[in-house]
GUVEX-598843 format. One record per residue (C-alpha): x, y, z; residue in one letter. Coordinates in Angstrom, 3 decimals. Layout:
BEGIN
X_Y_Z_A
...
***
This chain:
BEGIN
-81.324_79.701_14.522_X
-79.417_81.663_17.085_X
-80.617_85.414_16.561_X
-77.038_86.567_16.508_X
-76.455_85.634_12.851_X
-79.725_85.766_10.402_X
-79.394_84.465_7.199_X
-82.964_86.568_6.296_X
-80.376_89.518_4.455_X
-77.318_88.946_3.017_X
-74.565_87.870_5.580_X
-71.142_89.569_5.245_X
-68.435_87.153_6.565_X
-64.146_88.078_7.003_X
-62.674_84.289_6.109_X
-59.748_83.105_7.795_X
-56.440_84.227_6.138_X
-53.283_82.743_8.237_X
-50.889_85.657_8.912_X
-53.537_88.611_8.423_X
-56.682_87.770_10.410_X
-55.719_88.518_13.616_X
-57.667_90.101_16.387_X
-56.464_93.758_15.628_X
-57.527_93.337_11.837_X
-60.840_91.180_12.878_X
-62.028_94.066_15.019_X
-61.541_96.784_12.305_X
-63.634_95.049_9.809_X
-66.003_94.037_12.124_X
-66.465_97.852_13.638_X
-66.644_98.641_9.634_X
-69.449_96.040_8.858_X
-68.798_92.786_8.999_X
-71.424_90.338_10.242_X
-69.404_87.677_11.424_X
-65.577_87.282_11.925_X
-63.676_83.995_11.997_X
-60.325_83.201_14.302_X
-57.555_81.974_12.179_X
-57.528_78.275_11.713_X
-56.377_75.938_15.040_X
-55.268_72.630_15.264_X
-58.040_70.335_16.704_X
-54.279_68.229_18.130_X
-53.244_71.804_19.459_X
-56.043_72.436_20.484_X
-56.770_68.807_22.870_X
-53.092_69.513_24.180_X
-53.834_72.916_25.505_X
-50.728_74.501_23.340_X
-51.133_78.012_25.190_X
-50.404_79.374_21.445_X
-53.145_78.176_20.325_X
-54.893_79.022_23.435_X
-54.005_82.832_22.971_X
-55.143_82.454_19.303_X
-58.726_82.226_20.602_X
-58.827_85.959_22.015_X
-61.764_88.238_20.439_X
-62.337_91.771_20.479_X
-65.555_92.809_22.452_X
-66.587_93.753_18.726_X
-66.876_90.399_17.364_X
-69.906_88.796_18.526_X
-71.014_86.819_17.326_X
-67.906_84.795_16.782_X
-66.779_81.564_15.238_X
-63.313_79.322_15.651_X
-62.122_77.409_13.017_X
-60.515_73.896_13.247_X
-59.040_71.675_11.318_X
-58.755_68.102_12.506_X
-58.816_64.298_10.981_X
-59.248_62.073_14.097_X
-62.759_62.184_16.046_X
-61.661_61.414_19.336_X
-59.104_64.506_18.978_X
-61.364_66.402_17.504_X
-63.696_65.586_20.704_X
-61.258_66.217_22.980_X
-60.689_70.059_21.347_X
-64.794_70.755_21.541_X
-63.913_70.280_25.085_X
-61.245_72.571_25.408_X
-63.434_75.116_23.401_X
-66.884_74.098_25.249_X
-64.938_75.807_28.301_X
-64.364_79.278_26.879_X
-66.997_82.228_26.911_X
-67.746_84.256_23.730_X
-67.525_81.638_20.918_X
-70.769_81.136_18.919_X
-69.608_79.188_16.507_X
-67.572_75.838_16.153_X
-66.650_75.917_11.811_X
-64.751_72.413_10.660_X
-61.975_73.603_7.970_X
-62.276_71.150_4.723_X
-60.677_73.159_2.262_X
-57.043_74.076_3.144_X
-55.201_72.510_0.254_X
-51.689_73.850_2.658_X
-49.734_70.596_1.735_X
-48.677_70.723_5.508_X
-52.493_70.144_6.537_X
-53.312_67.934_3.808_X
-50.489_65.541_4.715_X
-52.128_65.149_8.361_X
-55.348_64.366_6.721_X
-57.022_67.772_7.920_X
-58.296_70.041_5.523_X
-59.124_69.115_2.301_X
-57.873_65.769_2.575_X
-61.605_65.276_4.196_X
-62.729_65.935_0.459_X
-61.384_62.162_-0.443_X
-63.293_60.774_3.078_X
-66.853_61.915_2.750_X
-67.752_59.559_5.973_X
-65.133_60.528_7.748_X
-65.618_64.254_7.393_X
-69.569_63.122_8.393_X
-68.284_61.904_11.394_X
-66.507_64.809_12.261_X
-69.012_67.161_11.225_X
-71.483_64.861_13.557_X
-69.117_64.934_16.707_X
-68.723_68.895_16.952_X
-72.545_69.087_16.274_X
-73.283_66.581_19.090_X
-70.726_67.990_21.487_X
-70.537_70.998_21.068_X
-72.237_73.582_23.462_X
-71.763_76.383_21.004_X
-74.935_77.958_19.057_X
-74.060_76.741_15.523_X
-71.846_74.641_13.804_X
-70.095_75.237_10.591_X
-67.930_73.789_7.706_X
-65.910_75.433_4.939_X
-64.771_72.912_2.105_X
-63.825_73.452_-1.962_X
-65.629_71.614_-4.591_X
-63.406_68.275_-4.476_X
-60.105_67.360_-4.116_X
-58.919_66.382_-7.643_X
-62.073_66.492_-9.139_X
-65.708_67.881_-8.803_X
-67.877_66.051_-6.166_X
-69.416_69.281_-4.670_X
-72.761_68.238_-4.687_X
-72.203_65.222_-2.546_X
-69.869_66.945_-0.564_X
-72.475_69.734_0.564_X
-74.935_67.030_1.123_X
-73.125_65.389_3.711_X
-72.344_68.272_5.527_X
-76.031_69.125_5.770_X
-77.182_65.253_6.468_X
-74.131_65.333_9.298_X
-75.952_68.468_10.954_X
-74.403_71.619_9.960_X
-76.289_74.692_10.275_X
-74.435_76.364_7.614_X
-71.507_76.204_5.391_X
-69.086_78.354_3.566_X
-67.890_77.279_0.006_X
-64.303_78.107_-1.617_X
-65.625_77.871_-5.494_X
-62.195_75.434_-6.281_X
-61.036_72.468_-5.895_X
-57.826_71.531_-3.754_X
-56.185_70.737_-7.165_X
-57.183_74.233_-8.343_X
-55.261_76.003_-5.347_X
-55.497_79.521_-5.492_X
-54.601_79.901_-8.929_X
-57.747_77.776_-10.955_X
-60.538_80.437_-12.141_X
-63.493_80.203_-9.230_X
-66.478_78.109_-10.220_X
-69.755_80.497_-9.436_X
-71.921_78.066_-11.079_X
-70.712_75.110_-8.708_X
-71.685_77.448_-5.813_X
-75.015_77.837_-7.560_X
-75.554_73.645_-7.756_X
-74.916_73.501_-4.209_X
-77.357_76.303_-3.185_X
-79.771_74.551_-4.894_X
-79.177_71.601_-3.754_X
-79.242_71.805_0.012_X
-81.731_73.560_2.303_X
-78.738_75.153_4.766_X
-77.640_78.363_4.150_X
-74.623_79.309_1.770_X
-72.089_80.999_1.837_X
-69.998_81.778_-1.431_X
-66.264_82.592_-1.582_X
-63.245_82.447_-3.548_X
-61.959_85.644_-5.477_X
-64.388_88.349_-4.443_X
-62.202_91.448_-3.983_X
-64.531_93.804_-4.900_X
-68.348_95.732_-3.669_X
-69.235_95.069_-7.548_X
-67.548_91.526_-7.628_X
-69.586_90.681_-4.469_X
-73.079_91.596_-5.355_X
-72.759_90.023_-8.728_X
-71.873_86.581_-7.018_X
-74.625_86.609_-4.389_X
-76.826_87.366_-7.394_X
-75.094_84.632_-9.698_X
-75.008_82.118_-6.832_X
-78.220_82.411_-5.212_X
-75.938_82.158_-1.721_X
-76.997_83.818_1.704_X
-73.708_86.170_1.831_X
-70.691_86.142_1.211_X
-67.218_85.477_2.275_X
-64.441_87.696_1.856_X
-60.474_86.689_2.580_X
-57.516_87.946_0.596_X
-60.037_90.896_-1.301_X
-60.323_92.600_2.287_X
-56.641_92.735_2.878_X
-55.498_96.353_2.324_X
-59.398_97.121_1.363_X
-61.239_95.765_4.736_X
-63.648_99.162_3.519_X
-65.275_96.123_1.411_X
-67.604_95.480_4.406_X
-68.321_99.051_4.815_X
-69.180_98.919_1.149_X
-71.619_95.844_1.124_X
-73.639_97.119_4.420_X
-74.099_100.752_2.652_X
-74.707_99.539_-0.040_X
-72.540_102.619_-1.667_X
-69.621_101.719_-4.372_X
-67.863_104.508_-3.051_X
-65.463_105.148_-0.458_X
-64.528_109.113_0.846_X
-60.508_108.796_1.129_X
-61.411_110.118_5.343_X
-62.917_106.950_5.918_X
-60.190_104.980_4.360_X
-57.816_107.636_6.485_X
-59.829_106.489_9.499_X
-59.800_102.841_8.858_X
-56.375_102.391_8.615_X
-55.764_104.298_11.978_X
-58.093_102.227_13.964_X
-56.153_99.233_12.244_X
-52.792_100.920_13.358_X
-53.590_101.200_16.895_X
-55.848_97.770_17.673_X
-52.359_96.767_16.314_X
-49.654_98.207_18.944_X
-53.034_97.565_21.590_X
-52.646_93.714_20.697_X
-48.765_93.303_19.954_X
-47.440_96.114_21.830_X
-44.051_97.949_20.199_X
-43.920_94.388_17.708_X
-46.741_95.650_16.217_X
-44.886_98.572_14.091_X
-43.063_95.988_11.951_X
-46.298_93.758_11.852_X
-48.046_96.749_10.004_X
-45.683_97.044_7.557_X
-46.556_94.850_5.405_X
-50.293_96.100_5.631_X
-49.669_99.932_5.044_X
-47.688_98.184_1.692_X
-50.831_97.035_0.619_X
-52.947_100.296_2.137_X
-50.758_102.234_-0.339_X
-51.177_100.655_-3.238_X
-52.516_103.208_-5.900_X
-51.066_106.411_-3.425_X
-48.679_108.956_-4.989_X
-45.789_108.321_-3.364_X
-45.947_104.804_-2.162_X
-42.824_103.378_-2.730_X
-41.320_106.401_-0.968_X
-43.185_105.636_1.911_X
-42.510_101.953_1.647_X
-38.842_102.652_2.036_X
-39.486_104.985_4.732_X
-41.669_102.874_7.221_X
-39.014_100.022_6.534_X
-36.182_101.765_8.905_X
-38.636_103.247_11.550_X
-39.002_101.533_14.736_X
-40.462_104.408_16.844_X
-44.521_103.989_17.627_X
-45.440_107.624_17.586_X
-43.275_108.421_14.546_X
-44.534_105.490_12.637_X
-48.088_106.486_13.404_X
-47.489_110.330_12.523_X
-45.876_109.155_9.016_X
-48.984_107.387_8.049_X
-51.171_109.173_9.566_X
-50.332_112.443_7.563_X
-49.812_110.016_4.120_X
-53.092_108.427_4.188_X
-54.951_111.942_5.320_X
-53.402_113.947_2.585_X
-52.464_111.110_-0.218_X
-53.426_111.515_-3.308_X
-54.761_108.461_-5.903_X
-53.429_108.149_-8.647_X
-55.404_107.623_-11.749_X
***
């Protein structure tokens, strides 16, 4: 297995989250403790058309390596022609196939989940990045079924089609993100095949985390919408210490600041916004400072606000 990513100790993964994993926020939790980092998900038919968004979608920070690109694709001659496109770009490790999205805009082109109700099609996939592929490793995400439970069978064919790992959302498309997450399903799949597993789905929390790698049996875990406003998390699981000192929160949400107006230039101000909403959740004085970031526009005076906020805040209890 390629010595970048070891499944010998638990694995710490950031999942895909449209809208919030971009490079600036991939960076932070990977400089924080992250062991792997995923891009947000492409389109396999974006991706064979060279769409230069999607092109500009696979940047990385020098931090993330390894590195792995998610698609999402129904059709194995497209999804050929986008291992091509990404066969010819340095720094990606990883090649992961996206069979969970229940996003009724990717189910409706078959992608996604929609692979949950075509076992041999999603084999076939599964078998074309693995065969084409010049990357290290190959891996898939998927939930437990579509409608109903088949998660066994599902995780079987993804290891008979070759994968070297896979990640597992514990619902089913049905279940959205709403359904309570099934930690014993994760468990029956562990068990079941002899790749590594990753566990996901509601873990937005240190103590949340170690209790599902120890409920699961899985190889790590992976972390999505629990890291937004608390990307710390990762900090958390590689210390192994439940608690955070407020200075390296302080310093965390700097470093996210700044990788921010690095990557989108003076756009990035009114990008953060909706993160230092979520960074000041549980702050004295947060909705003050919610109103107040709204109106400014000004780099340095945004930065100063939340700079002196999150360095002198207080929690409240």
């Amino acid at each position: 297995m390629d010595n970048k990513l070891s499944f010998s100790k638990p694995t710490y993964v950031l999942a895909p989250l449209a809208g919030f994993t971009d490079l600036p926020f991939r960076s932070v939790v990977k400089k924080f403790g992250a062991d792997l980092t995923v891009s947000e998900m492409l389109s396999s038919n974006a991706l064979a058309h060279g769409s230069e968004k999607t092109l500009h979608m696979l940047q990385k920070s020098p931090l993330e390596d390894p590195y792995s690109v998610q698609i999402a694709g129904a059709d194995v001659d497209v999804v050929r022609s986008a291992i091509d496109v990404l066969n010819a770009q340095e720094g990606i490790d990883i090649i992961d196939l996206n069979c969970g999205c229940p996003v009724p805009k990717v189910v409706g082109h078959g992608s996604g989940s929609s692979l949950l109700l075509n076992l041999p099609l999603m084999g076939d996939i599964i078998k074309t990045i693995k065969e084409h592929s010049n990357k290290s490793l190959t891996s898939v995400k998927i939930r437990l079924g579509f409608e109903e439970k088949n998660h066994v069978d599902i995780a079987k064919v993804v290891e008979d089609s070759g994968a070297d790992f896979l990640a597992v959302h514990g619902r089913t498309r049905a279940g959205k993100f709403k359904a309570a997450v099934d930690y014993d399903a994760i468990k029956e799949i562990k068990e079941a095949v002899n790749i590594p597993v990753i566990a996901n789905g509601d873990i937005d929390s240190f103590e949340k985390a170690k209790w599902v790698m120890e409920h699961t049996g899985a190889d790590g875990v992976m972390i999505g919408r629990g890291a937004v406003g608390a990307p710390w998390l990762f900090h958390q699981l590689r210390t192994g210490e439940a608690h955070v000192d407020q200075s390296l929160k302080h310093e965390i949400i700097m470093e996210h600041f700044d990788k921010m107006i690095e990557f989108y230039g003076a756009h990035g101000v009114s990008m953060f916004r909706k993160h230092t909403h979520t960074y000041s959740k549980g702050y004295r004085g947060a909705s003050v400072l919610r109103n107040q970031v709204n109106s400014i526009e000004d780099i340095q005076e945004y930065r100063d606000v939340i700079d002196d906020f999150f360095k002198n805040g207080e929690m409240t209890l």
